[in-house]
N, C-alpha and C positions, 0 to 999 in steps of 0.2 A: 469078526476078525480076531486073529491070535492079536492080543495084547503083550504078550512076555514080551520085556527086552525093554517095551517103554517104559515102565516105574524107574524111575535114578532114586538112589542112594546120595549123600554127598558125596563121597568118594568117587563116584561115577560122574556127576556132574563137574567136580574139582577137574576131573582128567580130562573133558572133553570140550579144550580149548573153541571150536568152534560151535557147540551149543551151548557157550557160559555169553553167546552175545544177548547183550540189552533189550527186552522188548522195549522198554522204555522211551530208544532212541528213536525206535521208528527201523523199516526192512524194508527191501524190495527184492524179494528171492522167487525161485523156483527150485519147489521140491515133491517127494511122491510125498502122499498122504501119512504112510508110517514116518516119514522123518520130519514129517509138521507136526505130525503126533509129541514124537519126540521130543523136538523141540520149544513148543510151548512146555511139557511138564519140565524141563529144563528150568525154561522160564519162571515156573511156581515153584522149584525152589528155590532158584536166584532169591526170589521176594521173598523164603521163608527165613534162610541163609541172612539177608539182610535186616530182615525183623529180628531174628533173635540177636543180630549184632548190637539194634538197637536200643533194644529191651536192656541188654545188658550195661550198654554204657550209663543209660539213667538210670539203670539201677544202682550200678558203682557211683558212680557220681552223686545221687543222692545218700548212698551209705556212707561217702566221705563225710558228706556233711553234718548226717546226724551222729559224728562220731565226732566231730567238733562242739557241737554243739554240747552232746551228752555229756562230753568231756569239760567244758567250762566247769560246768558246775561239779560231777563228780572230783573233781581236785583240787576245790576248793579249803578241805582238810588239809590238805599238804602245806598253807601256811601258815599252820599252825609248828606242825614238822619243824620246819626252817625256813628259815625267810627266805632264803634261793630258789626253795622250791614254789614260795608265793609267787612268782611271776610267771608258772607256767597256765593257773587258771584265767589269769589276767591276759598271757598271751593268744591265749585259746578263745577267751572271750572277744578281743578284739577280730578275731576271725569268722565272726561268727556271720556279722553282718555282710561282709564281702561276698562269705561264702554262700551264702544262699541265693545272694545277686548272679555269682558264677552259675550254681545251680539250674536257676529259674532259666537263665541265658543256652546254658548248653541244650536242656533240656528243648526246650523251644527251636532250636536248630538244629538238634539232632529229629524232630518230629517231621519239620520243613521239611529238610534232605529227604527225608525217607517217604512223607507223600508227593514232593517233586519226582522223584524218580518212579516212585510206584504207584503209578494214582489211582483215582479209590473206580473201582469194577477191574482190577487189574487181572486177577482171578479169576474173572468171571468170564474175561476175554479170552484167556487161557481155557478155560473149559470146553470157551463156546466153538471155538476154532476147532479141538479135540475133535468135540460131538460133531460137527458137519461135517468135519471129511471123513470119522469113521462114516456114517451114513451113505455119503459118496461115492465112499471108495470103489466099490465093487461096481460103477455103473461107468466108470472112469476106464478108456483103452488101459491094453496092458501097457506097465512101466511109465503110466502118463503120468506128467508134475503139473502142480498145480502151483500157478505164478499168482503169488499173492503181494501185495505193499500194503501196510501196515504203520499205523500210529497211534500209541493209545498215551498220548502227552495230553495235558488237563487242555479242556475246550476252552473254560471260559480264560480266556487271554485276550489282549488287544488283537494280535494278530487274525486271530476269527470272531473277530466282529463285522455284524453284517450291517446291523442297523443299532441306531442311540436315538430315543427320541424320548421327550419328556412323556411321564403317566400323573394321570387325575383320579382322584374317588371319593365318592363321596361319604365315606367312613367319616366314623368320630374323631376328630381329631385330626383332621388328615393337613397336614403342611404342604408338600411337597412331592413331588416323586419324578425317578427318574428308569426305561425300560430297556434294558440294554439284548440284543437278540447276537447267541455265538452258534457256530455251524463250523462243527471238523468232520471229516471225512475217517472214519476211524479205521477202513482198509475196503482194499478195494483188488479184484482178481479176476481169472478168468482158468478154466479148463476146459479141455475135451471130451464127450461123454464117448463109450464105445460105441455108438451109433452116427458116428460123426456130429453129433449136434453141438456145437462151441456156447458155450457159456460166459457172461459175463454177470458180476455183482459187485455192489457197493453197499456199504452199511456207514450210516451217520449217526451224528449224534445233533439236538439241536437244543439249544438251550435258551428260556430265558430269564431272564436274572432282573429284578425290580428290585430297587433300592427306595426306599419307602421311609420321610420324616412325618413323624408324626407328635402330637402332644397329648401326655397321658393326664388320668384326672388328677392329679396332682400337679398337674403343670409344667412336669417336666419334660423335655426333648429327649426323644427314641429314632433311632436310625434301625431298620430291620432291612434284610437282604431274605428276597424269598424268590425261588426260583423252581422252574417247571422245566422237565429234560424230556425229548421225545427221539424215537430210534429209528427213522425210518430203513427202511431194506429196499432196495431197489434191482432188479434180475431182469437181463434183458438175453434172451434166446436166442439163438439162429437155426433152425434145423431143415435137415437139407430136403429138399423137394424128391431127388430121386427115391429118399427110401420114405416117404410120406405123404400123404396126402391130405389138402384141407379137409375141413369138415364144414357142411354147406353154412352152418349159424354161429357167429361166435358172440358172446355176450361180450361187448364193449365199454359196459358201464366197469369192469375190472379187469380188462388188457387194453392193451394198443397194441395195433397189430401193421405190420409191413412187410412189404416181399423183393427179392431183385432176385435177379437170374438163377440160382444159386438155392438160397433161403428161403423160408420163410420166417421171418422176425417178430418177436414178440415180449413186450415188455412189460413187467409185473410189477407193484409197489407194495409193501406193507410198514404202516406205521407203527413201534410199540411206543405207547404210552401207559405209563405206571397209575399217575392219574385218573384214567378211563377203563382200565383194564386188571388191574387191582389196588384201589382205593383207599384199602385199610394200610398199606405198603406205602402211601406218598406222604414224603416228607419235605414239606416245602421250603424247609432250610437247609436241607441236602442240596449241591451239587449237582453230583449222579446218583440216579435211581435204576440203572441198568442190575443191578445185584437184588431187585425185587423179582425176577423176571426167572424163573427156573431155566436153567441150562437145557434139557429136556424139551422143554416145550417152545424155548426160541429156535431152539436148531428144526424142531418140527415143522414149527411153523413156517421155514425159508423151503424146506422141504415140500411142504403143500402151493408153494409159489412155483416151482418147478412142474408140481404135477399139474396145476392152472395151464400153465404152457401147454406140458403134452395132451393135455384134455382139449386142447383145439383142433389136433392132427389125429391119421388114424394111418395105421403105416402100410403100405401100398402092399399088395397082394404079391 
C-alpha cells in the first residue's frame, strides 16, 4: 500500500485538529484503514510532542536549581567586596534547600502526568493497529471502515479488578502476600471482508500483580510488587454459506465452531505471553510487557488466526 501522506510532521499534526484527539482517552470511531493509519501516527507524535515537553521542563527546572546552588557558594567572595553584597550568597544559600524540594516535587509530577496519560506500550499500540490493517487492507470491500473502540488507559486500576485473594510461598523469608488479578479490554472492532465474511476481534490485556512481604537476612521487612501481563486475542468469524462451503473435519481442539441460516461461525483465541514466549524479555517488575512482543510478528500472528478460520471452508464452485 502507498504510504505517502501518512508520516506527519508537527506542523502537520499542529493543523489537524481532528487527529491531535487523545489515544489516551479511549475512541469509538469508524474509519478506512489509511485514516487509522493516519491517525495512530498522529497519535506517536502527540506522545513524542509531549515527551520532549517533558524532558524539557525537568530539565529547566533542574538547571534553575543548580544554578542556585552553584551560585551560593560562587558569591561567597562578594562579601568580602561589601557587606551588601554579603547577603546575596546567604540569600541563595537559604534557597537552596527549598529548592530542590520544589525540584524533586515537579519532577515527580511532571513523570506521573506523562505516564497517566501515555502508558507504557503506548507505541507499540500505535504500530500495532498500523501493521494490521495495512495487512487487511486489501481483503477489506471497497471504501470499507473499520469500527474500532479502543483503550489503552493503565490496567492495573481498581476499576479492572477481577479478583483479590490472599498468596502463600514457601520461599525464605516469606511473611505475607497478597494476588490481585486486572483484565482491560484494550480495543475491540469489527469489519467486512470483500467476500462478505464479517469480522469481529478483541485484544486484552491481563495482568497479575502480587504484592509480596517478606524478611531479608538481616532482618529487615521488604515489600516487592511482581507482576505477570498476558495478551490474549480473541476473532470470532461469520462467513457466509452461499459463497462457501464446509470442509468435512475440523480440528476442534483450536476453533469453536457454529452455524445459523446465514453463517458459518467460527471463533479463534490466541494468547501472547512474554513469559513463555520470550523469556529473556520478562520483567517481573514491569507492568506491561506488551513492547517485548515485535510489532511484525503480533500483527502476523492475528493474521494466521484469520487464516485458521478460512482453512475450515473451501469456497463453493
Amino acid at each position: 500500500m502507498d504510504r505517502q501522506g501518512n508520516v506527519l510532521n508537527k506542523e502537520q499534526y499542529i493543523g489537524a485538529p481532528i487527529e491531535r484527539a487523545h489515544l489516551h482517552r479511549g475512541f469509538n470511531s469508524k474509519k478506512t484503514p489509511i485514516k487509522w493509519i493516519r491517525f495512530f501516527r498522529a497519535c506517536v507524535m502527540q506522545r513524542e510532542i509531549a515527551r520532549e515537553f517533558k524532558n524539557k521542563r525537568i530539565k529547566n527546572t533542574w538547571f534553575i536549581f543548580l544554578g542556585i546552588f552553584v551560585g551560593s557558594f560562587v558569591t561567597i567572595p562578594l562579601s568580602s567586596i561589601s557587606p551588601s553584597l554579603g547577603i546575596i550568597p546567604g540569600a541563595l544559600g537559604v534557597l537552596v534547600f527549598p529548592g530542590i524540594i520544589i525540584a524533586i516535587i515537579t519532577t515527580y509530577r511532571t513523570n506521573r502526568k506523562f505516564k497517566k496519560n501515555f502508558t507504557e506500550g503506548f507505541d507499540f499500540f500505535a504500530d500495532y493497529f498500523s501493521a494490521l490493517f495495512t495487512l487487511i487492507e486489501e481483503d477489506l470491500q471497497l471504501d470499507s471502515k473499520i469500527a474500532l473502540e479502543a483503550n489503552v488507559k493503565d490496567t492495573v486500576t481498581d476499576e479492572n479488578l477481577i479478583k483479590n485473594e490472599s498468596y502463600t510461598s514457601e520461599s525464605r523469608g516469606f511473611i505475607s502476600g497478597v494476588e490481585k488479578n486486572y483484565e482491560r479490554v484494550i480495543s475491540k472492532g469489527s469489519c467486512f471482508f470483500n467476500d462478505e465474511s464479517l469480522i469481529f476481534f478483541q485484544f486484552s490485556e491481563r495482568t497479575r500483580k502480587r504484592i509480596i512481604k517478606k524478611r531479608g537476612s538481616s532482618g529487615k521487612r521488604k515489600t516487592k510488587h511482581k507482576y505477570r501481563a498476558a495478551y490474549p486475542f480473541t476473532i470470532k468469524m461469520k462467513i457466509p454459506k452461499h459463497k462457501y462451503q464446509l470442509n468435512p473435519t475440523i480440528d476442534t481442539s483450536q476453533i469453536s465452531f457454529a452455524e445459523d441460516d446465514q453463517y458459518y461461525v467460527f471463533k479463534v483465541y490466541r494468547k501472547f505471553d512474554v513469559k513463555k514466549e520470550n523469556p529473556d524479555q520478562y520483567n517481573p517488575y514491569e507492568e506491561s510487557s506488551i513492547s517485548s512482543f515485535a510489532v511484525d510478528y503480533f500483527s502476523l500472528e492475528v493474521i494466521n488466526l484469520i487464516n485458521t478460520c478460512y482453512s475450515c471452508v473451501t469456497p463453493s464452485a
